[in-house]
C-alpha positions in Angstrom: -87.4 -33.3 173.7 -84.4 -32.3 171.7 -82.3 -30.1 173.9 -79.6 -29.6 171.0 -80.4 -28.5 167.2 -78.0 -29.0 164.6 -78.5 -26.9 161.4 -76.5 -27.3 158.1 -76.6 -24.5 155.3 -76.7 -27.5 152.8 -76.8 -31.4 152.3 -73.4 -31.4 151.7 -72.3 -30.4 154.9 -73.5 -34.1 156.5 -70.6 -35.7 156.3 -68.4 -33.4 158.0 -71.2 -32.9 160.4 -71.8 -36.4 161.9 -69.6 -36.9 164.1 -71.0 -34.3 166.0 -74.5 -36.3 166.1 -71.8 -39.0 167.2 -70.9 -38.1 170.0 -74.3 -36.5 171.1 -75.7 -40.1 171.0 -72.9 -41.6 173.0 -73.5 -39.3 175.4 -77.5 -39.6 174.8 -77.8 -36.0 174.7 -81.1 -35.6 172.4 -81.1 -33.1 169.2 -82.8 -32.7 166.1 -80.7 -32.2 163.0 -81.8 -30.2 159.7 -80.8 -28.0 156.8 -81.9 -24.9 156.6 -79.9 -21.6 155.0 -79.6 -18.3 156.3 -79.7 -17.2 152.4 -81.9 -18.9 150.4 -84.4 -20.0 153.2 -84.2 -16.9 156.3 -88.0 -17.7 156.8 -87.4 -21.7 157.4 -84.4 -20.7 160.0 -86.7 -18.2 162.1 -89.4 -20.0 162.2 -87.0 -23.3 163.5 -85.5 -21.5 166.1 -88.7 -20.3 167.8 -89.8 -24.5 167.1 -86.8 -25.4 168.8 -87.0 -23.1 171.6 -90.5 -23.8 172.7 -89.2 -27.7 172.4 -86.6 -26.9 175.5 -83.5 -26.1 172.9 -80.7 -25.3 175.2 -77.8 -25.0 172.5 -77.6 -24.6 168.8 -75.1 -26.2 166.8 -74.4 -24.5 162.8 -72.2 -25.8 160.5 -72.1 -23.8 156.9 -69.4 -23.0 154.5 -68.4 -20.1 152.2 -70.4 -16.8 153.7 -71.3 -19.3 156.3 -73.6 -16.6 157.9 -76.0 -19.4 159.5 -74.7 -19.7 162.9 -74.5 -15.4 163.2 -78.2 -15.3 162.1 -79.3 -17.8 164.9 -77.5 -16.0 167.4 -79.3 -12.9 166.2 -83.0 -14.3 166.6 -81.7 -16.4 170.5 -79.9 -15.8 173.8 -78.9 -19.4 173.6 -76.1 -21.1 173.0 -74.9 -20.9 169.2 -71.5 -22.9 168.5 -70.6 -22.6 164.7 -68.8 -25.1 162.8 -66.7 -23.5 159.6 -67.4 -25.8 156.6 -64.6 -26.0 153.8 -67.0 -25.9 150.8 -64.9 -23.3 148.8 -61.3 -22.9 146.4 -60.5 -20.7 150.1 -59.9 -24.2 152.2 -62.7 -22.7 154.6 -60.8 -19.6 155.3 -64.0 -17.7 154.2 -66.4 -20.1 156.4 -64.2 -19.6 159.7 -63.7 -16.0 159.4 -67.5 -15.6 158.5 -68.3 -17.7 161.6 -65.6 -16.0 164.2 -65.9 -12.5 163.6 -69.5 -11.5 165.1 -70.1 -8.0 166.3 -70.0 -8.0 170.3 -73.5 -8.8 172.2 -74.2 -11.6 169.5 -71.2 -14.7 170.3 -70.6 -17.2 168.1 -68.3 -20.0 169.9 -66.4 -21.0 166.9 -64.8 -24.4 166.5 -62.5 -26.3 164.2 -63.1 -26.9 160.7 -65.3 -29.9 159.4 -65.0 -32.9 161.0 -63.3 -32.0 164.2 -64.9 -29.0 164.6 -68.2 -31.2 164.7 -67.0 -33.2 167.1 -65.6 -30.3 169.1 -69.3 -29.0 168.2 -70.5 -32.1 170.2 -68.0 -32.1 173.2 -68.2 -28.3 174.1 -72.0 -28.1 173.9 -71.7 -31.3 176.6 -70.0 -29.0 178.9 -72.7 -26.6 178.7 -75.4 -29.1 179.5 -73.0 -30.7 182.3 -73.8 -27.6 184.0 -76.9 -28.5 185.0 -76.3 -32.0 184.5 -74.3 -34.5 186.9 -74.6 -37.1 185.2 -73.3 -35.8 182.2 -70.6 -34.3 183.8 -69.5 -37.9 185.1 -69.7 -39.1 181.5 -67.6 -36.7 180.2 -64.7 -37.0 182.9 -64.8 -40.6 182.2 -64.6 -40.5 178.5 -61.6 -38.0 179.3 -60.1 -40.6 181.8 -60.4 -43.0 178.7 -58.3 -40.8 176.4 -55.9 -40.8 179.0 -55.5 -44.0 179.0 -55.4 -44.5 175.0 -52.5 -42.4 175.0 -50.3 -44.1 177.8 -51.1 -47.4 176.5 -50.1 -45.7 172.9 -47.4 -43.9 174.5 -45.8 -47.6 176.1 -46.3 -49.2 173.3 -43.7 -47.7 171.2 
């Protein structure tokens, strides 16, 4: 039972998005990952959020670019979750995605993340934390994943 959903506003948004599926498998975090548009397919979104919900969805991921309304229209139709992920897809490096994505009227949040690929993975780590709050076990891998990053950067860090 998928207790994440990813949604892209387009195919092309895949490769920026997977590390964010990534790191949800590492951490064996379940999710389901699609495409679906707030624009050109409203009906499709709706109808997967209520899916998703009745499936035990506890957070939704979005990742879209340009108008990059996707993540602002879940968070319209649920009380869960929603973590948007800006997409550069336009000759405005993303500008128009992130400010799309970060300026939501209040009542309906949108955590917003980094562009692209670190936003995904940001995406990934940040919707951890919100299952860790229920979750021990989770919790434990995430502090050890951390204590390993430590470590990378001492051993880095003594090497030069």
């Amino acid at each position: 039972m998928p207790k994440v959903a990813i949604f892209m506003g387009s195919k092309s948004d895949l490769e920026k998005v997977k590390p964010c599926a990534q790191i949800l498998e590492m951490l064996e975090i379940d999710y389901k990952m699609t495409i679906t548009s707030a624009h050109r397919t409203p009906e499709r979104t709706y109808n997967l959020i209520k899916e998703m919900e009745k499936k035990g969805c506890q957070v939704f991921i979005c990742a879209a670019g340009m108008a990059a309304h996707l993540a602002g229209v879940v968070a319209s139709k649920t009380v869960k979750p929603v973590i948007g992920i800006p997409i550069s897809a336009s000759s405005l490096g993303g500008m128009d995605a992130l400010l799309s994505t970060v300026q939501m009227p209040p009542g309906f949040p949108v955590g917003t993340v980094a562009l692209d690929k670190a936003g995904a993975k940001n995406a990934a780590w940040f919707t951890a934390q919100i299952l860790a709050l229920t979750d021990a076990s989770l919790a434990q891998k995430i502090a050890n994943f951390r204590e390993e990053m430590k470590k990378e950067v001492e051993k880095a860090a003594n090497e030069l």
